[in-house]
N, C-alpha and C positions, 0 to 999 in steps of 0.2 A: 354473413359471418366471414371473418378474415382470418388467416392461418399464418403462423409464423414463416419465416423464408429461412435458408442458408446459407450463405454467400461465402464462399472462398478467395477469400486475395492474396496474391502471391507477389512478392518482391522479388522479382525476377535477378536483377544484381546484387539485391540484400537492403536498397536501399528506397524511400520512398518518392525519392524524386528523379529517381530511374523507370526503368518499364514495371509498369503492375498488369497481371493480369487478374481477371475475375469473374467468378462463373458461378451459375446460381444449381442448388444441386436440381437434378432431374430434371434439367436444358440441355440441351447438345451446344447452342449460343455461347459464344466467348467478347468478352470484352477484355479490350488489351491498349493502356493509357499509353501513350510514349511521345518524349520529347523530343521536338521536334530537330533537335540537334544530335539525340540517336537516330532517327530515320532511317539517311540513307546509309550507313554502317551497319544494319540492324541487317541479322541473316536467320529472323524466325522464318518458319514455315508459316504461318497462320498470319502474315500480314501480308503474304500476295495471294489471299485467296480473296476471291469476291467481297464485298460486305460493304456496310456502309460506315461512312467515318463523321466525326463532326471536329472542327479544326474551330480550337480556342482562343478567341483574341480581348487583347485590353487595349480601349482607345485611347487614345491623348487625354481627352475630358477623363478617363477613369472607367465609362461604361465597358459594358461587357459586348462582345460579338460575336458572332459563329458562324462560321461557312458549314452548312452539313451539303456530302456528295454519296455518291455510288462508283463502284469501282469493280472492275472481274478481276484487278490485281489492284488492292489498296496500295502497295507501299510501289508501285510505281506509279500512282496517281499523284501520292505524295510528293514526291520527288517530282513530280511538273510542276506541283502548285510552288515549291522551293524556286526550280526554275524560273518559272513564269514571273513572282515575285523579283528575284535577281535581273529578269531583262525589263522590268517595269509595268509586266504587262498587267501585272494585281497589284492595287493598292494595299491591300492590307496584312498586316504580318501576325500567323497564329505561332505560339509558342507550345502548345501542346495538342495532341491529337488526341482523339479516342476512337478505335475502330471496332466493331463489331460485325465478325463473322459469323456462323454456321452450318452445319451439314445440309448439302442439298439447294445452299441458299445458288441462284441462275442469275440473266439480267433481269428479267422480265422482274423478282422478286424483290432486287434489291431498289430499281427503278418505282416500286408499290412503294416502298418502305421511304426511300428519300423525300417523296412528294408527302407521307405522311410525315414525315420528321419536321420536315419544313412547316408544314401550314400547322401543324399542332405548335412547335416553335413560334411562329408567327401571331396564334392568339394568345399562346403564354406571356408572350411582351416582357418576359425579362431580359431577351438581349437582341442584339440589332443582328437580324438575319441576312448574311452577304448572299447567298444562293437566289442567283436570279429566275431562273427558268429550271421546273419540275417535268418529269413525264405524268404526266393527267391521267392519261386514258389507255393506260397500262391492263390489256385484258389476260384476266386469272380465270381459275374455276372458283367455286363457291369454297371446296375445302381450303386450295392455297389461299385465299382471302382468311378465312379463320385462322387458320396457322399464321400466319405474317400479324395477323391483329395480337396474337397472343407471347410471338416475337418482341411485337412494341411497349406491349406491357414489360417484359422484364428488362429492355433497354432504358424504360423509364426508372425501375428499381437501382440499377447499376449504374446508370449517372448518375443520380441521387447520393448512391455511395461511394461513389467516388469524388463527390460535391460539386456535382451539374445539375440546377432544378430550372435547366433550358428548357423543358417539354412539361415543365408542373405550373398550372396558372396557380395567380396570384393570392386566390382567394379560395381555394379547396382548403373546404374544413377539416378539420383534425380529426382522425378518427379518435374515438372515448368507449371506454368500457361499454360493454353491451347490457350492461346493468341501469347507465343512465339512461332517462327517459330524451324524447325528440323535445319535449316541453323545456328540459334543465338545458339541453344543448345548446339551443336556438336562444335561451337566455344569458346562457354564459357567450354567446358569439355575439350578436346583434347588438349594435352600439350606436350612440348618437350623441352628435354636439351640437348643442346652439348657445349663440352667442352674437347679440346687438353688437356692432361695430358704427363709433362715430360716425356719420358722415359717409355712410355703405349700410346701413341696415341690419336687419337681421340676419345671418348667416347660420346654415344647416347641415350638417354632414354625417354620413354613417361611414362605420369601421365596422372592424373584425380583428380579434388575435387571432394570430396562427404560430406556429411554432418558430419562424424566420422571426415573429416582431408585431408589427399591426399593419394592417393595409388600410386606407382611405378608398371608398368605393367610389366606383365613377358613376357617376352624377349629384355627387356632392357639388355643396358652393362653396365658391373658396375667395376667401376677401381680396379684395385687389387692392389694395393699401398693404401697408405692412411697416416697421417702426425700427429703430435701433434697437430694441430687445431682445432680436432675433440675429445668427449669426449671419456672414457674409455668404456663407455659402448654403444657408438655407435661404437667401434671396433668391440666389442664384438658381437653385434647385426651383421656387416656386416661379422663377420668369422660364423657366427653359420645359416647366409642363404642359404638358398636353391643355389648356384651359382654355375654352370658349365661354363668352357672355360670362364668364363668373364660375363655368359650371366643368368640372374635370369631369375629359374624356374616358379616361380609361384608372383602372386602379392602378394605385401604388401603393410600393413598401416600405415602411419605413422603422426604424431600429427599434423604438417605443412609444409607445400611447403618447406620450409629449412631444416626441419630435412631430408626428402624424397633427398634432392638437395646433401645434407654432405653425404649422404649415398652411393649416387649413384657414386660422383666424389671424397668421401674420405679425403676430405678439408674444410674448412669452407666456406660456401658458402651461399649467399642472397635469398631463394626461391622466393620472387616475380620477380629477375632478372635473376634469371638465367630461368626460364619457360617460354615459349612461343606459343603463338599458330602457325597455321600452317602460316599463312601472315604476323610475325614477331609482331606481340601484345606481349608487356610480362603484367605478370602475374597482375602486380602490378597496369599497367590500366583497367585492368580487372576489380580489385579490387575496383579499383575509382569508375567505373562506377556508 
């Protein structure tokens, strides 16, 4: 059973694309957004204290990236990576920060926490991880292990709301009333297309909704043909996937059941009719419901 959260966010200058800070009640944990053009002017107390930070970037292509570190004083860590950037020594330029402190937090802790931030980032696969090298083998007791796991949990709540779902993979189910059964879940989620393609055969692939949209699962097949039906940049999108032999690697997301549908079979295609679940429902009575 899951319990409601309360989360306090504060606009620190009054406005939203200034500093926010945000705290969830009965944490000692702070999360404190800030752009990275306030940094080094910034004279909070609570951003040179230990904690770890994750640094926002948008590529050239559009994609997403993130540098996550650790730091005994964030906001002069900050202010190197600015540096560093400036003499060339980093390629890549983040425009916003998110740092998250707390009471008690040492190195040894926040050194646990980066390497977990990283590698949980890393199978979440929604954006491209800069952080090269973690501390591994970072020795805790058993209770700081718990406490820092349960740390991670509400760092994962608070980028969420602050609209970071860096540490959320792609295909975590929705949670639904506790009323409906595992049977109605697993029916309203579970999805499938097939569809003969000239000249490539039969093509097969599972989805899923989630609340972002639909994801396409990995190991689906995905036609290697493809026609003017479709636009130029969902070409694009299906030449620069992850696809081996026909067969995607890894899931994606994509804005709706049609777009996920064009993708998979390379043609213009209906998403609420072409998915279906396993007893032959498509998508669109689904939908009704």
């Amino acid at each position: 059973m899951t319990y409601g959260k309360s989360i306090e966010l504060f606009l620190v200058n009054g406005t939203a694309d200034s500093i926010i800070t945000a705290e969830l009640s009965n944490w000692n944990g702070k999360a404190i957004k800030i752009p990275r053009i306030e940094v080094a002017g910034c004279k909070r107390d609570d951003i040179i204290q230990a904690g770890v930070y994750f640094l926002f970037c948008k590529e050239d292509d559009g994609s997403d990236s993130v540098y996550i570190g650790e730091a005994e004083n964030v906001k002069e860590r900050l202010v190197q990576h600015m540096r560093d950037y400036n003499s060339e020594k980093e390629k890549y330029y983040w425009s916003t920060a998110v740092i998250f402190t707390g009471r008690d937090l040492n190195k040894a802790l926040i050194r646990y926490l980066e390497n977990r931030f990283v590698e949980t980032a890393r199978s979440s696969k929604r954006y491209v991880v800069l952080t090269k090298n973690t501390y591994r083998n970072t020795i805790m007791k058993e209770s700081q292990i718990s406490a820092m796991e349960e740390f991670i949990e509400n760092v994962k709540i608070l980028l969420n709301a602050l609209g970071y779902k860096v540490l959320e993979p792609l295909d975590k189910q929705d949670k639904v009333e506790k009323d409906v059964s595992d049977k109605e879940q697993s029916e309203a989620i579970a999805l499938h297309l097939e569809r003969t393609i000239k000249d490539v055969g039969k093509i097969e692939a599972d989805g899923m909704r989630t609340a972002e949209g639909f994801v396409v699962l990995k190991g689906s097949h995905i036609s290697p043909v493809d026609d003017d039906t479709i636009s130029t940049a969902l070409k694009e999108q299906r030449s620069k996937a992850n696809i081996e032999s026909g067969v995607l690697k890894e899931d994606m997301l994509f804005s709706s059941p049609s777009h996920a549908a064009r993708f998979v079979i390379g043609k213009s295609a209906n998403g609420l009719t072409s998915w279906k679940t396993s007893d032959g429902r498509l998508l669109k009575d689904i939908e009704n419901i």
